[in-house]
N, C-alpha and C positions, 0 to 999 in steps of 0.2 A: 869285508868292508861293504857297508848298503852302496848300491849303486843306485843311481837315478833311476825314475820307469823307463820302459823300451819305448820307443819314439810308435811303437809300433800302438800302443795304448790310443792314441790322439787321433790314430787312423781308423776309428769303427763305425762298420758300415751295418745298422740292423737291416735282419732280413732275415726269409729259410730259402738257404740254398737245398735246393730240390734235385740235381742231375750231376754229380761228377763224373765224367767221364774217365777219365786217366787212374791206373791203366785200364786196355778196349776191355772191351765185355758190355753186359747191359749196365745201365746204370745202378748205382748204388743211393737210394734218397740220404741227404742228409740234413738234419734239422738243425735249429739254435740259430744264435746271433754271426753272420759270415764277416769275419776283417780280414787283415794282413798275417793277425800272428795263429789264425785256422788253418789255411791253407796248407803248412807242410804237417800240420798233427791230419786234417781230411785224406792227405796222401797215403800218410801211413796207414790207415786206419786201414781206409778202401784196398790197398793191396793185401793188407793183411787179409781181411774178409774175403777176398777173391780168392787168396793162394789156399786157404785152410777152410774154405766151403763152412764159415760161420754166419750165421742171417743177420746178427744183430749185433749192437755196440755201442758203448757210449765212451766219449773220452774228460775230465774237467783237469784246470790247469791253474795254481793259482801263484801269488809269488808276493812275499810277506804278508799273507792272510788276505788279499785283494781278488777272488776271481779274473782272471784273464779270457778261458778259454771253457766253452760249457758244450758240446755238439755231443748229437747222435746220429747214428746210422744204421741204415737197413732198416730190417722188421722184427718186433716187437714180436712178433705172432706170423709164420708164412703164409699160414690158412688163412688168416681175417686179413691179412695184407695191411696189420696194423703197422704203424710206424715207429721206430724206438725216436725217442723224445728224450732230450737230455735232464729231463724230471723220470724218466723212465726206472723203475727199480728192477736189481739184479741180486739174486744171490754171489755175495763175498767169499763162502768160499773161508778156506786158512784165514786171509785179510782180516778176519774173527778173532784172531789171536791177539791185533795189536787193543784192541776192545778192552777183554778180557785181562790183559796185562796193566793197561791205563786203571780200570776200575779195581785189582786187588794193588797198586799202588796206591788210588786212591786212601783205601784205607791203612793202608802205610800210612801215609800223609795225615792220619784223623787219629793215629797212634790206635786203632784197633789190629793191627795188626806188627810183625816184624816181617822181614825178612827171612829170621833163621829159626823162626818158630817151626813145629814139627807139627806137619799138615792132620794127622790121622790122632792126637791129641787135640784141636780143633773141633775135627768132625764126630768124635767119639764113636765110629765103628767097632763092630767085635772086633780081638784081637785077629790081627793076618794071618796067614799060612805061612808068611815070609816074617821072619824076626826084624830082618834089617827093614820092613815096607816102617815099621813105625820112626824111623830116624830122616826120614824123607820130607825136607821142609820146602815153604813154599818159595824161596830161591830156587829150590832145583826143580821143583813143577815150571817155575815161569820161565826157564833156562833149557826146558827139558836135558836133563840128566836124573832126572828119578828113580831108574829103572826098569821101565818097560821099554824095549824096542821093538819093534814092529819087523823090524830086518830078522830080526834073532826068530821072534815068534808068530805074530800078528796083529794086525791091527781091532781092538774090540769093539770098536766106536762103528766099523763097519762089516763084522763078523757076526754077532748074538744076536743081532735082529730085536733085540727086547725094547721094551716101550717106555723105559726111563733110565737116566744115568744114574739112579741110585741102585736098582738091578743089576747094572754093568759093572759098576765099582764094588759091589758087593762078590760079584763072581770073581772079578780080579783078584778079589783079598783073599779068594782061598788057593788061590794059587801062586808059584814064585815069579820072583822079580829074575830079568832076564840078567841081570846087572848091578853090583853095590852105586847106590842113589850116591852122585857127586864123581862118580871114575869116567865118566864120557857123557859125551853130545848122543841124544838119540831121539830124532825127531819122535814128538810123541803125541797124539791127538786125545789120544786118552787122559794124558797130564793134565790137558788145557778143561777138559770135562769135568775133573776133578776140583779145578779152581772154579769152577763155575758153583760149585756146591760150596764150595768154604767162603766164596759171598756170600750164599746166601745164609749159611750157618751165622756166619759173623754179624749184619745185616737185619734179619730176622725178616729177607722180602726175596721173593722172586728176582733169579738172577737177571732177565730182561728190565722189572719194574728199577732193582736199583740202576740198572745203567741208563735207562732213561730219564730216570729222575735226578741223576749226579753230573751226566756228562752230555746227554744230549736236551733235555729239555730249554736248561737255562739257557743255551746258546741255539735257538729257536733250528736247532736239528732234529727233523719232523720224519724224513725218509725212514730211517734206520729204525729195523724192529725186527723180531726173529719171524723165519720162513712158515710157513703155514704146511698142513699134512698133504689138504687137500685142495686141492687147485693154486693159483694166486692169489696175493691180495691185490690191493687198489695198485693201478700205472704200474705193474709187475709185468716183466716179461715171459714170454713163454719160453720152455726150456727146452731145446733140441737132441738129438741123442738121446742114444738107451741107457735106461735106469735112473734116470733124474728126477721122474716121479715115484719112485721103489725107496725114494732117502727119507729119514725123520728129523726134519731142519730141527723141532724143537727137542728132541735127543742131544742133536750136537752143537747144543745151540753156543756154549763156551769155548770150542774149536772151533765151530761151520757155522752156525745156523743165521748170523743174522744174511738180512739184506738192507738195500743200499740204492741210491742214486748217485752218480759218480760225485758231484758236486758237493753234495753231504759227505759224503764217504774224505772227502780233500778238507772240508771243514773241519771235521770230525779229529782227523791229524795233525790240523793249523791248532785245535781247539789245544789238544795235548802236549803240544809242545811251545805254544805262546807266541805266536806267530799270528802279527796281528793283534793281540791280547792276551790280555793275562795269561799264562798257564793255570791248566787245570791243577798241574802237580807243581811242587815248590823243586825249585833248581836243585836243591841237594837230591831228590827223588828222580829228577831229568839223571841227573848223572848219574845215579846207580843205575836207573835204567838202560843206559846206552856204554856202561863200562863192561871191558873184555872182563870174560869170569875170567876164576882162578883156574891154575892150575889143577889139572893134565887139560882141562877144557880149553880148543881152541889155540895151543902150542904153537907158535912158527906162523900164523897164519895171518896175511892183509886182511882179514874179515872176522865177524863173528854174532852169533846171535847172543844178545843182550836179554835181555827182559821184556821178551813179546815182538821184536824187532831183530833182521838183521844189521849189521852196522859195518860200515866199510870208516875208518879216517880220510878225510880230505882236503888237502889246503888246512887251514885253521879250523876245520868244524867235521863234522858228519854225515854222511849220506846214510839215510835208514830208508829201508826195505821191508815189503812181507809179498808174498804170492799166494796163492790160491788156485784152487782146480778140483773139482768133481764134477761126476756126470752131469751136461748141461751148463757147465760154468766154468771158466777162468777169469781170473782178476789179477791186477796189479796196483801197491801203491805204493810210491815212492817221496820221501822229503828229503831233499838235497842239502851239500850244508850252505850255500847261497841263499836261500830260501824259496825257492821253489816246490810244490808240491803238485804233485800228478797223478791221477786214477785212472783206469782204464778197465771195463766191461765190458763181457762176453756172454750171449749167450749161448753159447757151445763150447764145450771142452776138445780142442783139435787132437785126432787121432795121435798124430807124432809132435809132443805137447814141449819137448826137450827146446828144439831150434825154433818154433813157436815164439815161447818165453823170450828165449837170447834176443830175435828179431826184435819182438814187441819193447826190452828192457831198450836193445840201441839204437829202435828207431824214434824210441819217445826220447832221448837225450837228443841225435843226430836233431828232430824236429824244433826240440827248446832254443838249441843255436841256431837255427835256421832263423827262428821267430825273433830271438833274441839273442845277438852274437854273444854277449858277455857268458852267455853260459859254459862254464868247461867242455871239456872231453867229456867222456861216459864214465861213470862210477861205480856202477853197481852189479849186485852179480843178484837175480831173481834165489826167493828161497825156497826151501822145499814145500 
């Protein structure tokens, strides 16, 4: 049921709050618009940042498609003692996936595509090494249960070092699949790289060009564009930690590569699921996206990854999820089934990244009630 806005909306005070104190240490800057419903998301943030020696962050917060909450913190840059800015952009990281999942529904939705079409009849590759790699549809690339598991064998997206996913994908086909595509959940970065090409197969454009001309143009989302080889781009932040410049954003660009301002990034999820406005995808599309697969996938279990998403039930709706993490980066974005939507940027990936996650997923709940009581309990569980 829509609730009224939070009483907290009517209380905003512009300004950039420059010194939070709490908890001691030096201060931590932080910028953006300061009200009533910042304060306990500032909280979180700055402890966070303090316990796990991150420089930088941004948090946005919004709730039926309406911005609430847009702040940044710390530094952008330690050495230029640049400031992050909550226009500030971040590499996302996984958070890539729900992209990537939105735009090959997209063409769902445009009938160029199904569901149970067989991905590698699509792409017309030489025949695989693996008989079963050709029975592998794009259901179970957006589900990952394809076949490759990175547990079993490894990960290729950050293994071969090669300078394009068509190299990558071609080496994979000469070798086996660790798994018959559709018998299990097996997070897979490489699946998601794989749909990155059968856009563009399908499409006939560049897999960055179509997603900005389908899903971020029209709805004047401007941040969001894949990561660069060589330095940053424009209001990009600098990336702390080792091997964050050793990565090829535009390699991974269908599982990793784009980046993000948190704000955009919350848009971008409002845009997808019509929150606020139209949907991008038609309701029968929402709900395949967010229905538990079939069996054996996902058995027994309160949760499950959908179609680009993880997905918890809640009350009458859904909470979806994605996370994110490589060298120099963590992210988080979550849509509640209330309608709340929230992102959160890092620019450092924290050493022991496990109770990180956990913190960041239940102190960004604990904070939403603080701001705004009608909010639930916690819901969500971060994904891989």
């Amino acid at each position: 049921m829509r609730t009224s806005p939070p009483i907290a909306l009517t209380i905003l005070i512009c300004g950039l709050a420059l010194a939070i104190v709490d908890p001691p240490g030096d201060p931590i800057p932080v910028t953006g618009a300061s009200h009533a419903a910042s304060a306990p998301f500032d909280r979180l943030m700055i402890d966070l940042m303090k316990r796990y020696d991150i420089p930088g962050a941004a948090v946005a917060v919004s709730r039926h498609g309406q911005i609430l909450v847009s702040r940044g913190y710390g530094y952008a840059d330690l050495r230029e003692k640049r400031l992050v800015q909550p226009t500030s952009v971040f590499r996302i990281a996984s958070v890539s996936k729900p992209v990537t999942a939105v735009a090959v529904l997209s063409l769902v939705d445009q009938g160029r595509l199904r569901l149970e079409d067989r991905v590698f009849d699509v792409l017309r590759y030489e025949a695989a090494a693996d008989p079963r790699t050709a029975n592998i549809t794009v259901r179970q690339l957006l589900e990952h249960s394809a076949g490759w598991d990175r547990d079993t064998s490894f990960d290729p997206m950050f293994h071969f070092g090669m300078s394009s996913p068509d190299r990558i994908i071609r080496e994979m086909l000469s070798r086996q699949l660790d798994f018959t595509p559709g018998a299990k959940h097996a997070y897979s970065n490489f699946g998601y790289c794989v749909l990155g090409r059968l856009i563009e197969r399908v499409t006939g454009k560049r897999y960055e060009e179509y997603v900005r001309e389908q899903l971020l143009e029209p709805f004047n989302i401007k941040s969001m564009r894949i990561g660069g080889r060589k330095g940053n781009g424009p209001d990009e932040v600098h990336y702390h930690g080792g091997g964050a410049y050793n990565l090829l954003p535009d390699v991974m660009d269908a599982h990793g590569g784009w980046t993000s301002n948190a704000v955009d990034l919350v848009r971008f999820a409002n845009v997808s699921l019509g929150r606020g406005r139209t949907a991008v995808l038609r309701q029968e599309t929402l709900d395949q996206m967010n229905a538990r697969p079939a069996p054996p996938l996902w058995q027994g279990t309160q949760h499950w990854y959908g179609l680009g998403w993880m997905v918890r039930p809640a009350g009458k709706g859904l909470n979806l999820w994605h996370g994110g993490a490589m060298p120099g980066t963590s992210s988080l974005l979550v849509c509640t089934h209330h309608g709340y939507t929230w992102a959160a940027l890092f620019n450092r990936m924290p050493a022991v990244r496990g109770p990180f996650v956990s913190e960041l997923d239940r102190g960004l709940w604990e904070a939403s009630r603080t701001a705004w009581p009608e909010v639930p309990a916690p819901g969500t569980r971060p994904a891989s």
